[in-house]
N, C-alpha and C positions, 0 to 999 in steps of 0.2 A: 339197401344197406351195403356198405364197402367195407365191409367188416366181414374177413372169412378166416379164422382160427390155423385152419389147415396150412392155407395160402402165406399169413405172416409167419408161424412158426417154421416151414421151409425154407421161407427167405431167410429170417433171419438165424435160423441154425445155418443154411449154407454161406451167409455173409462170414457168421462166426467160425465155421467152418476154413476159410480163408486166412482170417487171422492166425488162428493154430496152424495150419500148414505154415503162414510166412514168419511166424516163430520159432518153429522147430526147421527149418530151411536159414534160418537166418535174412532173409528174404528182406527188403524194404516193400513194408505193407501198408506203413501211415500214406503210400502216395498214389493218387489213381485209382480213386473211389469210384469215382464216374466211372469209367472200362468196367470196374469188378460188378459194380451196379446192373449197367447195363447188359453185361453178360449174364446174371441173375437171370434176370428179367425175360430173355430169350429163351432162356434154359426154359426158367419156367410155364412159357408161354411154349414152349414144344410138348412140354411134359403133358398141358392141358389137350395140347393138340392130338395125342400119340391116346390120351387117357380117353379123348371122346371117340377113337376110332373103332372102338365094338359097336357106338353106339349108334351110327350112323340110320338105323333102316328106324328105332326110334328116338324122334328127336326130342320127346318129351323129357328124355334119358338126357340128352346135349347138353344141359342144363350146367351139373357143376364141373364138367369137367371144361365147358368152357367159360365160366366164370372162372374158376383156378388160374385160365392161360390169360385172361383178361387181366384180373386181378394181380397176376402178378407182376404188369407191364405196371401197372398201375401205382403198387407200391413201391416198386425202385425207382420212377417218375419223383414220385414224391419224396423219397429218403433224399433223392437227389438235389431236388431243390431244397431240404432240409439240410442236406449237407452243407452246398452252398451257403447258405445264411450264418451256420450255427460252427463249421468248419472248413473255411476258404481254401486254406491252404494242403487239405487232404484229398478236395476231389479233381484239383488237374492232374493230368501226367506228368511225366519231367519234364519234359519238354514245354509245359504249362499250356499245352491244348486243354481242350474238354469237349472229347468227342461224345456225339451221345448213342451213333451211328442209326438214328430214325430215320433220316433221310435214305440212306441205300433200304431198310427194311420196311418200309411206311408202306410202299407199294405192295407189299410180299403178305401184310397182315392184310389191308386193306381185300386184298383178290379172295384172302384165305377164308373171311368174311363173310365176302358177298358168294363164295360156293356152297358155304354153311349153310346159309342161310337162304342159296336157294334151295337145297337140298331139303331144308327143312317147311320149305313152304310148298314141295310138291307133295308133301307126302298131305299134307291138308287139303 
């Protein structure tokens, strides 16, 4: 199931979260959804990471705190390319990039991963 209550109501209170601040800032917030996205996404993927850290000695416990960090890469992926489709011109930057910055972090989850999940295969 990729459906987790917790995981979208974070996101999207802290997307919306964004808004308000670049409201009351006077801020230009319609532009550079991608960045705002993708910073989510890390956020939240730290949050899970920081959240499984009591649980480490059991890993049956590992469970939602790393579906959270998972999940939430997961659903700014997707708002993203929902962006794209449905609001073109709100997810490049000004400069009309569209970084999505996976490439320098890809490797970083990747390692985070595979130590998890030895971790959680010694203990079996």
């Amino acid at each position: 199931m990729f459906w987790d209550p917790l995981v979208a109501l974070t996101s999207t209170g802290l997307a919306g979260g964004l808004v308000v601040v670049g409201r009351l800032l006077n801020t230009e917030y319609s532009s550079g959804w991608a960045n705002k996205l993708i910073g989510l996404s890390w956020f939240g993927f730290t949050a899970g990471l920081v959240g499984a850290l009591p649980y480490l000695d059991s890993p049956a416990s590992l469970g939602p705190a790393l579906a959270f960090s998972i999940l939430s890469i997961l659903y700014a992926l997707v708002a993203l390319v929902l962006g794209l489709i449905w609001l073109p011109n709100a997810m490049p930057a000004d400069d009309g990039s569209l970084p999505t910055g996976l490439s320098l972090a890809a490797p970083f989850v990747v390692l985070i991963s595979l130590i998890l999940a030895g971790l959680a295969l010694t203990v079996f």
